[in-house]
BAKOL-299096 format. One line per 4 residues: number of its first residue (from 1); their letters; for each residue z, x, y of C-alpha. Coordinates in nm, 2 decimals. Layout:
N
NUM = A = Z/X/Y  ...
This chain:
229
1 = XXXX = -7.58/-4.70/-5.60  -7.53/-4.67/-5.20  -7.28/-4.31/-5.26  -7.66/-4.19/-5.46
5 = XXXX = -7.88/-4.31/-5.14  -7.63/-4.14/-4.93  -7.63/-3.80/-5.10  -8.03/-3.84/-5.16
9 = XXXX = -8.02/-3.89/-4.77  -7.84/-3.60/-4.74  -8.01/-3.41/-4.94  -8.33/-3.45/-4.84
13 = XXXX = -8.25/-3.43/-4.47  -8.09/-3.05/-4.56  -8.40/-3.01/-4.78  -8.63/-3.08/-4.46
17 = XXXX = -8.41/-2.81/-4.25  -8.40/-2.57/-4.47  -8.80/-2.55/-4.52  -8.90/-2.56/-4.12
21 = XXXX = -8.60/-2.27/-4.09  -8.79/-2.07/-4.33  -9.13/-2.15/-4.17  -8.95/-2.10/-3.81
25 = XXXX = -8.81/-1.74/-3.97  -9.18/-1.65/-4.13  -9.34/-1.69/-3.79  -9.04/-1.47/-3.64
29 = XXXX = -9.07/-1.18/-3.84  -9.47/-1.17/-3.88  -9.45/-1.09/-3.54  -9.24/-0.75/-3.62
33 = XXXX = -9.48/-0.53/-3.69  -9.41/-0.23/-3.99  -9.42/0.08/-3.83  -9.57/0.23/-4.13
37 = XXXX = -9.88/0.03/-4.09  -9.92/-0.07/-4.40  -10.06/-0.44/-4.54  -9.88/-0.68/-4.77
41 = XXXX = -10.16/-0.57/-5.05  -10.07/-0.24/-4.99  -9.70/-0.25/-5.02  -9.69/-0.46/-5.32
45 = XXXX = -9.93/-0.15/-5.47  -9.68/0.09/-5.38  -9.34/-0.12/-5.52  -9.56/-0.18/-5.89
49 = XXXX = -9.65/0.21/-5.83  -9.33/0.31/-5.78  -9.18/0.08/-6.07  -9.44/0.28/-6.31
53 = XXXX = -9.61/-0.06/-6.29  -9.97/0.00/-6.33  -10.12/-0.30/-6.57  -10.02/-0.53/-6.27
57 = XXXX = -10.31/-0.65/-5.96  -10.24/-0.75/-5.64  -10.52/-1.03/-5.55  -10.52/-1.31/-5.23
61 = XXXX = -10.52/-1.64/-5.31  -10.57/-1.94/-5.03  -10.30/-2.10/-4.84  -9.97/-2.02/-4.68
65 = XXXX = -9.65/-1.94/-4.90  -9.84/-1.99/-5.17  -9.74/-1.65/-5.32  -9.60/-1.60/-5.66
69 = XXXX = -9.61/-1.36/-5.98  -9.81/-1.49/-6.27  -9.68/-1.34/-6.57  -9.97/-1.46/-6.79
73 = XXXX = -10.23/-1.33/-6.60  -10.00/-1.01/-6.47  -10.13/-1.13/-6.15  -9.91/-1.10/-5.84
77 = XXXX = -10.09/-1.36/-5.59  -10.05/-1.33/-5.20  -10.15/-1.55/-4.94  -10.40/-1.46/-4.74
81 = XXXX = -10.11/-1.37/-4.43  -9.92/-1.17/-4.65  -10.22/-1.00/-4.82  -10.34/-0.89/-4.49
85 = XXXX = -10.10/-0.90/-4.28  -9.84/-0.59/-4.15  -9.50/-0.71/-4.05  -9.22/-0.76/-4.21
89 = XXXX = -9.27/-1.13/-4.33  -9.55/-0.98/-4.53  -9.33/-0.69/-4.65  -9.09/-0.90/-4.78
93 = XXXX = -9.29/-1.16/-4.91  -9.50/-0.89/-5.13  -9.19/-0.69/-5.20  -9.06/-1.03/-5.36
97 = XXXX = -9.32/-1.10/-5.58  -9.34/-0.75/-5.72  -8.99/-0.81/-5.80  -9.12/-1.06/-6.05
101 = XXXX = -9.33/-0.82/-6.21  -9.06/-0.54/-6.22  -8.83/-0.84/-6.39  -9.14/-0.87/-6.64
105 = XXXX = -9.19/-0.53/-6.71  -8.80/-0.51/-6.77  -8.79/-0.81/-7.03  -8.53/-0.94/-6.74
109 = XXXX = -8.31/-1.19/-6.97  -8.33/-1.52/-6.68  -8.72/-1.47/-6.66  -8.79/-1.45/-7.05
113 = XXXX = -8.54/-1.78/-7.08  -8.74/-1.94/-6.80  -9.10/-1.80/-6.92  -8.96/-1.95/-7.28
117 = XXXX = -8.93/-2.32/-7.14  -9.22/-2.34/-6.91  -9.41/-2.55/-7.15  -9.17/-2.83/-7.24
121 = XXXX = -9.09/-2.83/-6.85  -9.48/-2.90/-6.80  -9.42/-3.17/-7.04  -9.12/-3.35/-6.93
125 = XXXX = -9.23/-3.31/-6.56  -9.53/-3.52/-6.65  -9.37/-3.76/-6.88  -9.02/-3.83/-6.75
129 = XXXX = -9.06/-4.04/-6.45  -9.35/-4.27/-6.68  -9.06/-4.27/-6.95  -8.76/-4.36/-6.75
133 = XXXX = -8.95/-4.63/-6.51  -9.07/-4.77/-6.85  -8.67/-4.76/-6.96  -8.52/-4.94/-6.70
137 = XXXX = -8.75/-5.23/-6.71  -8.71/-5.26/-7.10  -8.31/-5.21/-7.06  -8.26/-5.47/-6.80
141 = XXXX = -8.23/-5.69/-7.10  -8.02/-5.51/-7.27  -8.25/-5.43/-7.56  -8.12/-5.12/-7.78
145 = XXXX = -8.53/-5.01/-7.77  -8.50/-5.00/-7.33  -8.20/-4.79/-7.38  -8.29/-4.52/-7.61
149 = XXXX = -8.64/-4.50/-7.43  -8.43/-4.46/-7.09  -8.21/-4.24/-7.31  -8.51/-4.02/-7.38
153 = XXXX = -8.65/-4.02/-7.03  -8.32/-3.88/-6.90  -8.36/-3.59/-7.17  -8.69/-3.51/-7.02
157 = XXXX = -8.59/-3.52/-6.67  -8.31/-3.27/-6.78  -8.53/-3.02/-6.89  -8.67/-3.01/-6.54
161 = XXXX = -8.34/-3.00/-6.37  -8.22/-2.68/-6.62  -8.52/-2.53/-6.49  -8.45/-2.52/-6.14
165 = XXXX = -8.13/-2.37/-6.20  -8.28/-2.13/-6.40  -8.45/-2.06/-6.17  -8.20/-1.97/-5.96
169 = XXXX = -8.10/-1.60/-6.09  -8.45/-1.54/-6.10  -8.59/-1.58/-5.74  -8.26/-1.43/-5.61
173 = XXXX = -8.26/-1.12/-5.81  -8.62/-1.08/-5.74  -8.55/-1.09/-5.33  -8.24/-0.78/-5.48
177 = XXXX = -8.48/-0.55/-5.58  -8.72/-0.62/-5.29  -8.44/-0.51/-5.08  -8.30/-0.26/-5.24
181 = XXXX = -8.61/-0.09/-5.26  -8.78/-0.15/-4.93  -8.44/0.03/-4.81  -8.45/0.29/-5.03
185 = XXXX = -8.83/0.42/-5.02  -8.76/0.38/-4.66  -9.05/0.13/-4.63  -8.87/-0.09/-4.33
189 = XXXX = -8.71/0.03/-4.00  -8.36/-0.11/-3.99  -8.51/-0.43/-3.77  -8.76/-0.48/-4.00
193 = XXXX = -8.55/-0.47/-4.27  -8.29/-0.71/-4.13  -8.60/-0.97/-4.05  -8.69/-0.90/-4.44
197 = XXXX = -8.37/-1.00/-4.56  -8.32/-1.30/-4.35  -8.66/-1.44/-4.44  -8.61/-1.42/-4.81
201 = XXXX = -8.23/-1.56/-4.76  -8.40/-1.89/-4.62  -8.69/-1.85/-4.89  -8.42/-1.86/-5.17
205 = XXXX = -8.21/-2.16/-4.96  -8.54/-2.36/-5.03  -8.49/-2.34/-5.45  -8.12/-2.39/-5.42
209 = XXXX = -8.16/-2.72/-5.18  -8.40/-2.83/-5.52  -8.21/-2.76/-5.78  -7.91/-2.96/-5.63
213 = XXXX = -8.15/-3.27/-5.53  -8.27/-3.22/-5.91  -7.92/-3.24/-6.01  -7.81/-3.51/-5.82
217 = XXXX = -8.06/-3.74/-5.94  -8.00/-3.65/-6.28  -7.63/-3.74/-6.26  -7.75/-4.08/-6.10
221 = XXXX = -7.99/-4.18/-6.43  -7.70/-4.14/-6.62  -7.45/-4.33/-6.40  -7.71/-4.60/-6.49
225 = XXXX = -7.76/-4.54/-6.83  -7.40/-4.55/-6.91  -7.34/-4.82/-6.73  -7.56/-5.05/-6.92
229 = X = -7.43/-4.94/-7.25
């Protein structure tokens, strides 16, 4: 019990680092201005162009780092900095979210299996913490009806913590082919190139920090499970 309040310490101490770094490293690198002049909107149009992505629109939504590829909708969705902006936060952040669309357009295997379990994870996210709370205080007398309800809340909960490491391959690979081609259209200058791929190294820190705190509690509902067996 006091090793799991240690690690969720931990954890959410990195977790808090990690997301003011990536704010901190945002604010940096909008103030690198692209050379090339061109907008987040406008870069993200030339990476789908360029992919032979053309069903694809590149629309601003509110908010900051609120960007993100909806595949449903074949939508990719800037914040209003990035949209507008011309640095090489913005570059990044809208070369990123095309890379979603590229891994769309590609049938990209980690995508589909993520696309493919978004709708139990919108499930379980909803119902596992009502399920497991309900669980514990039925188990506490030992009752075989608190345990397989606990049971079944841990099942849930573990559908949301495969998804954050499914997650994983995903975001990473779309921050690849970001790089790869801002670099090879010759879209960045080498310094704004190097402030694109230290922003979306942070950026990606920020799902990996999730997944482990996901993870972590995971292992800790069934340290208590089994221990009540």
């Amino acid at each position: 019990m006091i090793g799991y309040y240690i690690l969720a310490g931990v954890i959410f101490l990195v977790s808090m680092y990690v997301s003011n770094k990536l704010k901190s490293k945002f604010k940096k690198y909008s103030q690198i201005h692209l050379q090339n002049g061109m907008s987040g909107k406008e870069v993200a149009e030339k990476m789908l162009s360029d992919n032979g992505i053309h069903d694809v629109k590149v629309i601003s939504v509110a908010g900051q780092l609120t960007d993100h590829y909806n595949p449903a909708t074949k939508t990719v969705n800037l914040s209003e900095p990035v949209y507008m902006q011309r640095n090489a936060a913005a570059a990044a952040v809208a070369a990123h979210e095309c890379g979603h669309a590229v891994q769309h357009a590609t049938a990209y295997s980690w995508l589909k299996m993520r696309s493919a379990i978004v709708p139990a994870v919108n499930i379980s996210s909803k119902l596992s913490n009502f399920v497991i709370m309900a669980g514990l205080v039925l188990s506490v007398t030992g009752s075989f009806i608190g345990n397989s309800i606990f049971l079944i809340g841990i099942l849930l909960f573990a559908m949301t913590t495969l998804f954050t490491f499914i997650t994983l391959p995903v975001e990473f690979d779309a921050s690849k082919r970001a790089l790869v081609w801002l670099q090879r259209e010759n879209m960045v200058t080498q310094q704004e190139y190097a402030g694109a791929k230290d922003a979306l190294k942070w950026a990606a820190r920020t799902y990996v920090v999730s997944a482990l705190g996901s993870l972590a509690t995971l292992l800790y509902f069934i340290t208590i499970f089994l221990g009540r067996r």
